[in-house]
Each structure stands twice: as structure tokens, then as C-alpha cells.
RODO-2510 file (C-alpha; in nm, 4 decimals, decimal comma):
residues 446
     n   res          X          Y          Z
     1     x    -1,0989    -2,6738     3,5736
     2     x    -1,4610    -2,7574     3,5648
     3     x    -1,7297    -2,5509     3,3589
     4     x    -2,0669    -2,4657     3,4407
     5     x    -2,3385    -2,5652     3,1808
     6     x    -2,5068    -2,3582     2,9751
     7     x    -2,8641    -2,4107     2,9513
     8     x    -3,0583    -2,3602     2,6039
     9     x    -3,2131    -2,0394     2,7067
    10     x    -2,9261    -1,9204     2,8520
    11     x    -2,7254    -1,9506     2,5391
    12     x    -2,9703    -1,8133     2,2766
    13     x    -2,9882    -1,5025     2,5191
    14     x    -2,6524    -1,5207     2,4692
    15     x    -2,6033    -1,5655     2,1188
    16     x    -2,8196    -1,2534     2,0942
    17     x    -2,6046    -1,0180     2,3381
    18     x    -2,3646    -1,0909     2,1500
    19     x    -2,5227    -1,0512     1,8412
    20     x    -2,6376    -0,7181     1,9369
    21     x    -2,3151    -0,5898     2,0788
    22     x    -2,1692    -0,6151     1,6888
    23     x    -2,4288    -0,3383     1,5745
    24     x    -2,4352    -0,1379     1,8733
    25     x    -2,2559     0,1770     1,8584
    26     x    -2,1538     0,1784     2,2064
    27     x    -2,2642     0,2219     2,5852
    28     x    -2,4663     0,4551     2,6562
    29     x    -2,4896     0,3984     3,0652
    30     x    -2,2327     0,3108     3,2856
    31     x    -2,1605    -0,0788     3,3329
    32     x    -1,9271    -0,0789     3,6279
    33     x    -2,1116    -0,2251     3,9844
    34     x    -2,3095    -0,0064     4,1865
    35     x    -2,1570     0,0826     4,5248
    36     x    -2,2616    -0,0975     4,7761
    37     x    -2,4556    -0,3695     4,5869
    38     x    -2,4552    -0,7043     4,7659
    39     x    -2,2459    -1,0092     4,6696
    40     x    -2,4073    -1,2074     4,3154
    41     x    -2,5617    -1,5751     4,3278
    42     x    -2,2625    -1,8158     4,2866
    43     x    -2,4649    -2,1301     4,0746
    44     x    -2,2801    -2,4721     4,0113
    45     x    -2,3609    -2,7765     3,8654
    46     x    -2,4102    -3,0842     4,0417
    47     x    -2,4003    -3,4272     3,8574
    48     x    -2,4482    -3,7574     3,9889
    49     x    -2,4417    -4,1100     3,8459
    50     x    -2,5949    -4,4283     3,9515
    51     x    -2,4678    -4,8154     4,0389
    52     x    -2,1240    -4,9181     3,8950
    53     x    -2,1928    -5,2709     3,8633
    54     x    -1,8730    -5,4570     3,7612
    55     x    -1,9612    -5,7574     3,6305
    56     x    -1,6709    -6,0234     3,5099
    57     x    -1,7749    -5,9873     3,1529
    58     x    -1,7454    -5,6090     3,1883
    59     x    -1,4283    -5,6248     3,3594
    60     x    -1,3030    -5,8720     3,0999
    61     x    -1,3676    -5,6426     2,8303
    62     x    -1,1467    -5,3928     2,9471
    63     x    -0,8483    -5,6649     3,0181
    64     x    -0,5380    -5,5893     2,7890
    65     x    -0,3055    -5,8639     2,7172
    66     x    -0,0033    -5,7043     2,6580
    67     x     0,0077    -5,5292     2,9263
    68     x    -0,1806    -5,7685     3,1772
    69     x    -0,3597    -5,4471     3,3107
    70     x    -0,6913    -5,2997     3,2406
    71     x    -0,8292    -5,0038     3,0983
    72     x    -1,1720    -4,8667     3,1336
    73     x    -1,1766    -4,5856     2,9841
    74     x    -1,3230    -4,6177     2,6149
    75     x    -1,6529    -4,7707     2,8537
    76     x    -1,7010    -4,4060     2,9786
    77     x    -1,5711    -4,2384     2,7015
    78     x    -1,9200    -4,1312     2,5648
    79     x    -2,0784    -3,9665     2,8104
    80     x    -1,7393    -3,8264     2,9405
    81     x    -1,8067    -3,4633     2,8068
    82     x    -2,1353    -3,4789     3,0457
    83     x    -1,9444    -3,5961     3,3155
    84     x    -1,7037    -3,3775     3,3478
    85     x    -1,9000    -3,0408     3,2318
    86     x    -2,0307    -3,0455     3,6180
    87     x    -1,8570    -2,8477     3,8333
    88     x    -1,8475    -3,1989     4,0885
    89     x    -1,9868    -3,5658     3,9776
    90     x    -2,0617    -3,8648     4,1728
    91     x    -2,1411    -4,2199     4,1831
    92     x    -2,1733    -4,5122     4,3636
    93     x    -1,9153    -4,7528     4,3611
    94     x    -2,1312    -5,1019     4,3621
    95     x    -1,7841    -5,3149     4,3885
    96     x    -1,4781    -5,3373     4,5974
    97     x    -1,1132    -5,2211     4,5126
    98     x    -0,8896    -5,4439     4,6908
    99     x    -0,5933    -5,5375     4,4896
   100     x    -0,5471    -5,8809     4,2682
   101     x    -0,4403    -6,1344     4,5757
   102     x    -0,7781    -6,2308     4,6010
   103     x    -0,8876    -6,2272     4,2932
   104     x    -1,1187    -6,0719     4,0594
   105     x    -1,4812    -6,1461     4,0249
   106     x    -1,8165    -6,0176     4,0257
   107     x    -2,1858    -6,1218     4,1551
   108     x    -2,2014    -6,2256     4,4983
   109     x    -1,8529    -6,0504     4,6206
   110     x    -1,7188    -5,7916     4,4236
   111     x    -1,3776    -5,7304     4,3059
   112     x    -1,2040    -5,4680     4,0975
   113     x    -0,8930    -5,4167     3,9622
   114     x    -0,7930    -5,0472     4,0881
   115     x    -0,7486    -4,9157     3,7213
   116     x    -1,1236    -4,8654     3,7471
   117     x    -1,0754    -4,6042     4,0220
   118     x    -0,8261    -4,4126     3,7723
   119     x    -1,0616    -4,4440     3,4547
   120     x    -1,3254    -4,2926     3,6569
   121     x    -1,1261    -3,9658     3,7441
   122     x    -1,0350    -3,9195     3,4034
   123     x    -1,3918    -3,9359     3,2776
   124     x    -1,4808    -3,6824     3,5576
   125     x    -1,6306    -3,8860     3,8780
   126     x    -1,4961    -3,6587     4,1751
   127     x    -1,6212    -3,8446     4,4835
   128     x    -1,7179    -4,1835     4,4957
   129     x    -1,9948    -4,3765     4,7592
   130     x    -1,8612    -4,6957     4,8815
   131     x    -2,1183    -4,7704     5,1423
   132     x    -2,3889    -5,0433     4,9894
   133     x    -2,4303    -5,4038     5,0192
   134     x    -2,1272    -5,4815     4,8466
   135     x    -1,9064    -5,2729     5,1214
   136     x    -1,7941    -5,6036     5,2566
   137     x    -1,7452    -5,8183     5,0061
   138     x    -1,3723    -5,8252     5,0551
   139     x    -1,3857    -5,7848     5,4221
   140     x    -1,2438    -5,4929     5,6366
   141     x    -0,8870    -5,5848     5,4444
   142     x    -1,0935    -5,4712     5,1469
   143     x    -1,2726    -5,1649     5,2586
   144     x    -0,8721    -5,0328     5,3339
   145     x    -0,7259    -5,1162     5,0454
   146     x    -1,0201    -4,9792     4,8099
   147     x    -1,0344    -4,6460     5,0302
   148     x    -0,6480    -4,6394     4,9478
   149     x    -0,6752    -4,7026     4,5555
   150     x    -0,9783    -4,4327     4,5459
   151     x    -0,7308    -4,1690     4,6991
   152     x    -0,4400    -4,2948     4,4888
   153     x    -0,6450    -4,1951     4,2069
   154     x    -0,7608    -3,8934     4,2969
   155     x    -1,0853    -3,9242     4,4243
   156     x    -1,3003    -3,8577     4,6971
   157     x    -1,4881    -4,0806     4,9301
   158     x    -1,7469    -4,1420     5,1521
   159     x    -1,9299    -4,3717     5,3342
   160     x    -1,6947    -4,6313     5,4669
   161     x    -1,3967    -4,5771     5,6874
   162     x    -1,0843    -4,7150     5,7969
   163     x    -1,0363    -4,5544     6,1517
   164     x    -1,3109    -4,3545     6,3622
   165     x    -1,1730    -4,0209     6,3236
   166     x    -1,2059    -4,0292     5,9934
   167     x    -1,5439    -4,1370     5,9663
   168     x    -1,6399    -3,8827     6,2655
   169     x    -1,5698    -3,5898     6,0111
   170     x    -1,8166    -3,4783     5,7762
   171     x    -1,7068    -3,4608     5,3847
   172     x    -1,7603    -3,1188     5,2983
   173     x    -1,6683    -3,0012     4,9321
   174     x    -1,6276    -2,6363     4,8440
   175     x    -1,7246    -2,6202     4,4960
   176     x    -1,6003    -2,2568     4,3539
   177     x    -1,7654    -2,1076     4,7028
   178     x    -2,0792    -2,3532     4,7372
   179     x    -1,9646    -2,5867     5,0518
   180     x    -2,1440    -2,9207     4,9759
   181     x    -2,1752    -3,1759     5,2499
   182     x    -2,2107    -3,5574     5,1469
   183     x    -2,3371    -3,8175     5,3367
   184     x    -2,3867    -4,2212     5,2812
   185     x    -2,5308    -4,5256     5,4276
   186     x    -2,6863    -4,8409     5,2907
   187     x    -2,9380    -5,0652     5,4591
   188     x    -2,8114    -5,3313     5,4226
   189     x    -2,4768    -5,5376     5,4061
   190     x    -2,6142    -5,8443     5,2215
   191     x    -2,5911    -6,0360     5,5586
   192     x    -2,2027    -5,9878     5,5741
   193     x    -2,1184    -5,8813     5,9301
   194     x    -1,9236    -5,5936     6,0520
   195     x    -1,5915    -5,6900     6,1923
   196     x    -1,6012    -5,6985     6,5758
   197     x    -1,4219    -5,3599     6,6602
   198     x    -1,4870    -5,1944     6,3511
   199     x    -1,7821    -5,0645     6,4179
   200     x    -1,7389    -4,7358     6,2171
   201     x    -1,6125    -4,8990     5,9163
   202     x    -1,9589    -4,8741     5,7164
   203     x    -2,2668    -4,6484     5,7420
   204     x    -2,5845    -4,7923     5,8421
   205     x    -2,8563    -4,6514     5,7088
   206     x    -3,0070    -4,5011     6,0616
   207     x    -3,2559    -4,1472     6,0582
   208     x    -3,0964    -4,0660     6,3424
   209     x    -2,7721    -4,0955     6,2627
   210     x    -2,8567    -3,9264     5,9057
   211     x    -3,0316    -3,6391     6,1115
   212     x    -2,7486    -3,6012     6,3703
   213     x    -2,4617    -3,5902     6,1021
   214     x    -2,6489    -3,3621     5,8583
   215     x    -2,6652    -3,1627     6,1582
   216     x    -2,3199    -3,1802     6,1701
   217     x    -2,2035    -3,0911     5,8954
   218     x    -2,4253    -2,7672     5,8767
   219     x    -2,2801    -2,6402     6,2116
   220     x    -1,9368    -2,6993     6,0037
   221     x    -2,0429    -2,4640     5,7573
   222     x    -2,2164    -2,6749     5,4839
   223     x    -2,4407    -2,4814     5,2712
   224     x    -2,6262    -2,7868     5,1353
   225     x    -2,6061    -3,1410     5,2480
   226     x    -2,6671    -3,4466     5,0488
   227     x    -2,7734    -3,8073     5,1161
   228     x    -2,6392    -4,0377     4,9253
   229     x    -2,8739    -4,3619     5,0169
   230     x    -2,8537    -4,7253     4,9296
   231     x    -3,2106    -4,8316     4,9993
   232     x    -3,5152    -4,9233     4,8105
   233     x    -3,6118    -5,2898     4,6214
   234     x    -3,4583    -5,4255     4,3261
   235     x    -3,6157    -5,4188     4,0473
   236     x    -3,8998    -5,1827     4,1447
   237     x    -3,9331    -4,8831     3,9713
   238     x    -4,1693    -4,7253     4,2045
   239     x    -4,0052    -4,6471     4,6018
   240     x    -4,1630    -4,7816     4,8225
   241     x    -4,3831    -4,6564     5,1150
   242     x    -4,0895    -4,6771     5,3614
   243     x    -3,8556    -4,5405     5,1514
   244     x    -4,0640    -4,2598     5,0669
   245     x    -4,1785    -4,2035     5,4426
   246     x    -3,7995    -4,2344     5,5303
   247     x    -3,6925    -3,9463     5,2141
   248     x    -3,9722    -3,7457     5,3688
   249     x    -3,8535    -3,7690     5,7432
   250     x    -3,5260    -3,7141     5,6251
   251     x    -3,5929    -3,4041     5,4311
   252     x    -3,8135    -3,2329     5,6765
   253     x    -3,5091    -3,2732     5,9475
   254     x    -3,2598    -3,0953     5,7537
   255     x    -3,1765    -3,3098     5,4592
   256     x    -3,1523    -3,0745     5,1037
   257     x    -3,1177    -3,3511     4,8704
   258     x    -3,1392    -3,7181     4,8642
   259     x    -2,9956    -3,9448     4,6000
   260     x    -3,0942    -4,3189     4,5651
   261     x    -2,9680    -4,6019     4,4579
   262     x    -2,9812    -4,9845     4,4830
   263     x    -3,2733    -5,0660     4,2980
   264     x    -3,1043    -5,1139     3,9465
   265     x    -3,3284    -4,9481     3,7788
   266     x    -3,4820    -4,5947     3,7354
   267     x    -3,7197    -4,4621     4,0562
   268     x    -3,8595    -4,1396     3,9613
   269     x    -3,7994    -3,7811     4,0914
   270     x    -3,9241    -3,5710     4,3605
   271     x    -3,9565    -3,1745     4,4606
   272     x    -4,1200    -3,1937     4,8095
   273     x    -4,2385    -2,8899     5,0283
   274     x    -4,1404    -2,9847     5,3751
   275     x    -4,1280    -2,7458     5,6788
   276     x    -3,8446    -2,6431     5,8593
   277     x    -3,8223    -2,4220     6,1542
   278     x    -4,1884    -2,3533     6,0393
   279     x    -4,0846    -2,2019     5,7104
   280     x    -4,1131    -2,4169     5,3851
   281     x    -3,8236    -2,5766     5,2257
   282     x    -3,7992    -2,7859     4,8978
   283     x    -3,6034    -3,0383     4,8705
   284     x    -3,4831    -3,2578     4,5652
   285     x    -3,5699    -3,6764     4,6043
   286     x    -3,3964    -3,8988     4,2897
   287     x    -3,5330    -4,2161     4,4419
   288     x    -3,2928    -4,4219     4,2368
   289     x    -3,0582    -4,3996     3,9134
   290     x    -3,0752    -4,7201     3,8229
   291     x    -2,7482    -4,8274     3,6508
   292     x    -2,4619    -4,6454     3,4948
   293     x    -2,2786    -4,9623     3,3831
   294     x    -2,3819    -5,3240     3,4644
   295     x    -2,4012    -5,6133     3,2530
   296     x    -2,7417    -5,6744     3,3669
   297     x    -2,9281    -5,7089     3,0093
   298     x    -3,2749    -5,6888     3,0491
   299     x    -3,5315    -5,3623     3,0180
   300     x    -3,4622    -5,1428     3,2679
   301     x    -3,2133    -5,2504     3,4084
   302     x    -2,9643    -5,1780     3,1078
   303     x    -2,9837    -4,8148     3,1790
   304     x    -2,9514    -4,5190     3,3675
   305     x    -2,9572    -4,1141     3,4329
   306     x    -2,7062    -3,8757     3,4712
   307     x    -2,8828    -3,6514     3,7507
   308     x    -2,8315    -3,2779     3,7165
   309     x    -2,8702    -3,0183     3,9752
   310     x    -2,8042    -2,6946     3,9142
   311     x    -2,7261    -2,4924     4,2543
   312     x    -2,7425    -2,1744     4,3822
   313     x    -2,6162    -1,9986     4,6674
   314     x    -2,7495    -1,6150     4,7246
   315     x    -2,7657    -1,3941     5,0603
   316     x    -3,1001    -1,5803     5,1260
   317     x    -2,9335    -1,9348     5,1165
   318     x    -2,8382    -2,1850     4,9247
   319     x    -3,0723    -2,4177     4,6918
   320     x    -3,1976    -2,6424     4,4132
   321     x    -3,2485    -2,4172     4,1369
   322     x    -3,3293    -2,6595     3,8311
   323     x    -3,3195    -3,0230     3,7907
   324     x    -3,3098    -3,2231     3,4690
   325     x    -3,1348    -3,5877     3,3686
   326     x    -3,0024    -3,7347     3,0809
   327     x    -3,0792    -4,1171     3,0380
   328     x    -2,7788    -4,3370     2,9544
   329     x    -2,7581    -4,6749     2,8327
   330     x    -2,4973    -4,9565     2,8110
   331     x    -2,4294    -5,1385     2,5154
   332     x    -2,2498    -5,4379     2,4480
   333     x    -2,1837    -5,5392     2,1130
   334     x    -1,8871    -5,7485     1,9657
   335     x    -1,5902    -5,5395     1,7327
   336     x    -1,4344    -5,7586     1,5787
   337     x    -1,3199    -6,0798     1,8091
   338     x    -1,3906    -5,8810     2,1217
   339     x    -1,7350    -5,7573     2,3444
   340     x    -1,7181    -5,3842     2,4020
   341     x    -1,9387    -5,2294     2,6049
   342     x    -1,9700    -4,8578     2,6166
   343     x    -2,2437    -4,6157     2,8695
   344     x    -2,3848    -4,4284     2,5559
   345     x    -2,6510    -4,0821     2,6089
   346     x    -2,9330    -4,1419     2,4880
   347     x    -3,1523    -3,8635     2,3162
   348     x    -3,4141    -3,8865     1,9872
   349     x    -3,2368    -3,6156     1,7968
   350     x    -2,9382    -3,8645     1,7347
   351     x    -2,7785    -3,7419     1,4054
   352     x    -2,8245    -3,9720     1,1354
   353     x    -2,4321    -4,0067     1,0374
   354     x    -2,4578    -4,1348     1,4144
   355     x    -2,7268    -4,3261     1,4080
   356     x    -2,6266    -4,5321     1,0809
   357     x    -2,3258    -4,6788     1,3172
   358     x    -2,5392    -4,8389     1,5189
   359     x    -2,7158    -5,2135     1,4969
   360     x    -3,0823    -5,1269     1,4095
   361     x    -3,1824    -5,3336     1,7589
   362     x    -2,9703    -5,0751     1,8902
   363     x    -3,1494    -4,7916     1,7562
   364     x    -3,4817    -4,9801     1,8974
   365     x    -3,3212    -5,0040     2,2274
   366     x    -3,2351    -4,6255     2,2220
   367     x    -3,5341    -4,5207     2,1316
   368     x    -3,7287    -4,7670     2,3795
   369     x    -3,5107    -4,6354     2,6574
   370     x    -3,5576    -4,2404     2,5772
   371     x    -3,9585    -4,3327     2,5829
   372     x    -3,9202    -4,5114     2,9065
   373     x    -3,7281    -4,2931     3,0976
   374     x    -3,8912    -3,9370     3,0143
   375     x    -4,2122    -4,0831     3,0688
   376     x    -4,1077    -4,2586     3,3829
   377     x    -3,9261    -3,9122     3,5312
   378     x    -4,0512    -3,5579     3,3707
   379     x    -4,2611    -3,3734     3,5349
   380     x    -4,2367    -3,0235     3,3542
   381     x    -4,4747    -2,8571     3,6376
   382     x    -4,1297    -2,9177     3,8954
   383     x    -3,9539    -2,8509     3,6706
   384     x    -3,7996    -3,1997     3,6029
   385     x    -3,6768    -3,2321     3,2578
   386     x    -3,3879    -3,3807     2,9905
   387     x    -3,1314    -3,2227     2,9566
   388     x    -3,0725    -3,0243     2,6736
   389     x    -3,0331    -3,1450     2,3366
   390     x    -2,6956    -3,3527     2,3450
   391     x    -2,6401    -3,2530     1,9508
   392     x    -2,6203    -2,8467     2,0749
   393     x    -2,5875    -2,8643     2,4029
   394     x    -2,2068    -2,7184     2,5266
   395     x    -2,1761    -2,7710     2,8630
   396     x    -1,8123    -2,7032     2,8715
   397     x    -1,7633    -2,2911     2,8208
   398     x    -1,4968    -2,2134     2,6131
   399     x    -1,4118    -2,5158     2,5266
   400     x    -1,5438    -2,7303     2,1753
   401     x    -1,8824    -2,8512     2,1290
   402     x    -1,9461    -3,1827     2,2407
   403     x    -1,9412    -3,4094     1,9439
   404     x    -2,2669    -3,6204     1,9312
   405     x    -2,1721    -3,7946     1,6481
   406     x    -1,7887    -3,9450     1,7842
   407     x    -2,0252    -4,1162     2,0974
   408     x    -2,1587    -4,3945     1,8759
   409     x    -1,8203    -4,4779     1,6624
   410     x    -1,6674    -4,8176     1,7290
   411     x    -1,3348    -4,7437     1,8960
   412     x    -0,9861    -4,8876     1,9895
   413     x    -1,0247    -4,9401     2,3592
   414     x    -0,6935    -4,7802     2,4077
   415     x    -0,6431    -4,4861     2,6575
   416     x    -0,7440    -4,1298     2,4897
   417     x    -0,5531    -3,9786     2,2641
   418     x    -0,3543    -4,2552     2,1465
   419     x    -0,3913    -4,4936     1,8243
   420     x    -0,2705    -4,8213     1,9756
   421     x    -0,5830    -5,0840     1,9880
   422     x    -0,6169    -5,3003     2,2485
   423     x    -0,4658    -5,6453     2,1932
   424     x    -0,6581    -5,9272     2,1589
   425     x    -0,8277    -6,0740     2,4598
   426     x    -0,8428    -6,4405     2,5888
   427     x    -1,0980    -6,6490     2,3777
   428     x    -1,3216    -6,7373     2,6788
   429     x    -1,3210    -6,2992     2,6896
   430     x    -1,5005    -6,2713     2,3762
   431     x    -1,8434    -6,3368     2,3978
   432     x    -2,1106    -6,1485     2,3888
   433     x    -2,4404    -6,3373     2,4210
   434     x    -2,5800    -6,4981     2,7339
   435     x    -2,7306    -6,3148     3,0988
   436     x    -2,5672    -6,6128     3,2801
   437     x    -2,6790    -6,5563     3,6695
   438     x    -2,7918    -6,1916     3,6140
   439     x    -3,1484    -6,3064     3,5783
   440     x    -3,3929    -6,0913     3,8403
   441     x    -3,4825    -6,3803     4,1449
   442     x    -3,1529    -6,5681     4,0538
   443     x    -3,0961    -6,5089     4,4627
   444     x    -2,8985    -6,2602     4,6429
   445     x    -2,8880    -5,9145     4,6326
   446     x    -2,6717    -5,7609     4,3098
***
């Protein structure tokens, strides 16, 4: 089951109804419902994540000898507790799932062993976009057999399809009484063509089409639709004018919230007033998320957000309410004769018994990213803001407080909740040092 987070303020009133309820002799009114009162707001939390970049030397890292499989799960084992605290989580799948016959490998066509898909799920990704300019990497063999491994694991897709009917019907996602449509295109393929005949196996990135399936999916009874878009430049951290005029046109025609990616690094964050019907609507534009893992090394491109929306549904319809991120980065560091690399949260109130784990250039980096990102994306005035305080934040009600202090700890990269360590990798796995080809203007299109 997923939890709703608690916001700061919401807990402190908390703590203090609580508080007060010890002292207080008793009630003095009566508590039950008034007839006839209308149905309450439903809220939920929507998360999203950006480009899952799977490098070799991030694959590598999560190869285990003895078994000749792969585990990924102590990479998202961090920032799993803010993952899975949202009622639904995305993110875009930036590589292709198609089995081991043709082999694994990353930068220019992606390949991923399917364990990935699985590792995801368990760290709390729901529904995964597969439509970018790595969709055909693996040709349309590839686009089957990753759409297959997604469901095997659990998870929900959209954005490329193996027969028309399936990409003719929207994805809609009830989320404890919120229905939330998805929607995703890229604009571009990196030159790879479409097989003949298989036309609907990826989304373009077309208004029209965006318009007339948003559409759609409202007629189908989605209360809020969302665009998840593979557009923008790399490397920019500012959208550019047509991808801003194109999030405008988009919103204005029925669009509630549009979520970027593509560029590899962080774009910022938009509230726009558009009009509808002649009535004004905001909608929420995250321009781009940058990366959630990558072995891409360099500043900015090493790290990330973890989008929040909190929604709300009342009799009067169903919006944005808040919207706040927490920035994520992805260290790699050797333990022992192996490179780990782990998607760590990044926030200045580390605890020190935390902090003392880390190499002090990590603590640099960490405190280089928090500076770049909140400066780069808050905007207090909409209402665009971090997220909590990781150390007191509990997103997870009921359950234990998130343990800042566990995220930074060098760890076996064995599945949770066991004790057996991974066994030792390949020599040629263990380095750490070197970008190799991920150097921005190497060529191609990551």
C-alpha cells in the first residue's frame, strides 16, 4: 500500500492535536458528519523521476558473478523511502529491455538486462516511459520484448506499443479515486527509422496528436492528464523557445501537467495561467529532470530531482495543489575492489554521523549540487520548493521514520534484507576513474 506524505506543517499541526487531545477532558460538540455534507477532497501524491541512463559501467556494477545475473537494487536503495512514499512514481526508461541475445551495452544503442525492470518496482517506480530516442535501439524485436519484461515485473507502461489497439487506448491510473491519464512521445528517434508497418510502435512528439489524445483520455474519465515529453537540448539548462511555446500550446489545449526530459540535466519549473474554455487554469511545467542515474560525470549532469506533486480532487475538479523536489545525486566511488554507484538525496541538514561516511569531495559535491539546484528551481512565490527536511521528514504514515543516516553507509550490493555481499566482479569491472565517451559534443544524442 502506498502512503501519502506528510508535509511539515501538516505534522506539527498534528503533533499538537494530538498533544492536546492527552489534556483534554473530552468532547464537548458532536464529531460525527453533518447530514448532507458533500463528499471531502481526495489528495495524492505524485512523484516522478528523470532519465535512467544505463551506462556499461553502471550496469557492470550491479553484475554478480555467482550468479551471472544482476542486481540493481542497492543503486536505488537510498532514495527508495522517497520513492515509494508517493502514492504512484514514474520515470523514464532511457534504455531498452530486450533480453541478453544481443547483448548488453550502453551509449549509442541501449541494452539492459531485465533485472533492472524488477529493481525498479521494488524501489517503487509504478509506470515507466519508454518512448525517447533510445526507443529503437534494439529495433521493433526490442520494443516487444522490453514492453514484455516491464509487465513481467510489474510495471506499467507507456509510450511505445506492440500492436495498434493497444497504443489506441489511453493509460489511465486510478490512484485511491484520482484517475490519472499519462501520455508520452519523444521528438526524436536518433535517426533510427520506424519499421515499415509499425507505425504505432512509438509516439512522435506531434501537438496534435498530444491535443487529440489528451482529449481522449478526458472523455474516458481522466481527471488529470499528464505529458510525459522527451524534448528539449542536451545540456541546456534553460528550455528553449520552442519547447516553451510548445509546453504553453500544450497546456492551454487541455494538458494539466507536463514533465520533461532529455536534456540530462535540470530545466527549471513552471506554474502557468493559461485559459481554457475562457476560464483560467494552471498548469504545472518541469521542463526537465535531468538524470536519476547515469554515469555521465560532469556538473550537472551527475544529478537529478525527484518531482513532487501533490493532487487534489474536490467537487470543483481536480488539480495541482503544491509542488516541491528533492535533488538527487549519483555517486560512484570504489568499496573495496569494486565501483558502486548509488542515487543519494541530497539536502544541507545531512547528519554529521552521515556525513563523516562520505569522501570530503563528496561532501563538496553535495553541497555544490543542493546550491545549484534550489537556486536553479525554487520559486517560493509558486510555490516551488524542497521537499521537506529528509532528516524529519516521514512520508510513509504509520510506518518508521526514514533513516537519513543508513542512505550514505557503504553497503553489500546484495538484495534487501539479506547479509550475503556481492561476489567479486571481473577485474576489467572495477574501475572507477575515467568519462570515456560521455564527454558533452562526443557526437550523438545520449
Amino acid at each position: 500500500m502506498r502512503y501519502v506524505r506528510r508535509f511539515a506543517a501538516l505534522t506539527i499541526a498534528l503533533a499538537m492535536i494530538v498533544a492536546a487531545s492527552l489534556s483534554w477532558p473530552g468532547p464537548e460538540t458532536d464529531t460525527a458528519p453533518t447530514t448532507g455534507a458533500g463528499p471531502q477532497p481526495v489528495r495524492i501524491l505524485l512523484a516522478a523521476v528523470g532519465d535512467l541512463l544505463m551506462h556499461m559501467p553502471v550496469v557492470n556494477s550491479a553484475y554478480d558473478r555467482d550468479t551471472g545475473g544482476y542486481d540493481f537494487s542497492g543503486i536505488f536503495a537510498p532514495v527508495t523511502s522517497y520513492l515509494s512514499c508517493a502514492d504512484y512514481t514514474i520515470a523514464n526508461l532511457e534504455t531498452r529491455l530486450a533480453g541478453p541475445a544481443g547483448g548488453y551495452h550502453g551509449y549509442p544503442l541501449f541494452n539492459t538486462p531485465a533485472e533492472l525492470a524488477r529493481d525498479l518496482r521494488e524501489a517503487g517506480i509504478d509506470l515507466l516511459a519508454t518512448a525517447n530516442n533510445h526507443s529503437l535501439d534494439m529495433g521493433w524485436d526490442g520494443i516487444v520484448k522490453t514492453l514484455d519484461n516491464i509487465e513481467a515485473a510489474g510495471l506499467a507502461h507507456v509510450g511505445t506499443y506492440r500492436t495498434p489497439s493497444e497504443k489506441a487506448t489511453p493509460f489511465i491510473a486510478d490512484v485511491r479515486g484520482i484517475k490519472l491519464a499519462f501520455l508520452n512521445y519523444t521528438a526524436t528517434t536518433n535517426g533510427l527509422p520506424v519499421p515499415p508497418g509499425k507505425e504505432f510502435a512509438v509516439n512522435l512528439l506531434d501537438p496534435a496528436t498530444v491535443i487529440a489524445e489528451a482529449d481522449a483520455a478526458r472523455k474516458l474519465g481522466a481527471d488529470l492528464v499528464v505529458a510525459v515529453l522527451h524534448f528539449g537540448l542536451e545540456y541546456h539548462r534553460l528550455p528553449g523557445e520552442d519547447q516553451r511555446r510548445l509546453a504553453h500550446e500544450l497546456c492551454a489545449s487541455g494538458v494539466d501537467v507536463i514533465i520533461g526530459s532529455h536534456p540530462h540535466v535540470v530545466q527549471p519549473i513552471e506554474r502557468v495561467t493559461v485559459q481554457r474554455g475562457g476560464q483560467p487554469y494552471t498548469c504545472v511545467i518541469a521542463y526537465s529532470l535531468g538524470n536519476f542515474i547515469s554515469n555521465q560525470r560532469w556538473r550537472y549532469s551527475d544529478s537529478g530531482i525527484i518531482l513532487y506533486l501533490e493532487i487534489e480532487k474536490t467537487d470543483e475538479g481536480t488539480f495541482v495543489r503544491e509542488v516541491s523536489y528533492l535533488p538527487v545525486w549519483v555517486q560512484k566511488r570504489m568499496n573495496g575492489t569494486r565501483c558502486e554507484y548509488r542515487v543519494l538525496p541530497v539536502h544541507p541538514d545531512i547528519p554529521s554521523a552521515a556525513r563523516n561516511q562520505l569522501l570530503p569531495e563528496d561532501q563538496r559535491r553535495l553541497a555544490e549540487v543542493w546550491e545549484e539546484v534550489t537556486t536553479h528551481l525554487s520559486n517560493p512565490a509558486a510555490g516551488i520548493v524542497p521537499y521537506g527536511t529528509p532528516a524529519a521528514t516521514d512520508c510513509q504514515d504509520g510506518r518508521s521514520p526514514v533513516k537519513y543516516e543508513t542512505f550514505y553507509k557503504s553497503r553489500d550490493n546484495g538484495r534487501p534484507g539479506t547479509s550475503q555481499p556481492a561476489a567479486p566482479r571481473p577485474a576489467s569491472y572495477g574501475r572507477c576513474t575515467g568519462m570515456g565517451w560521455e564527454q558533452p559534443g562526443a557526437g550523438g544524442t545520449r
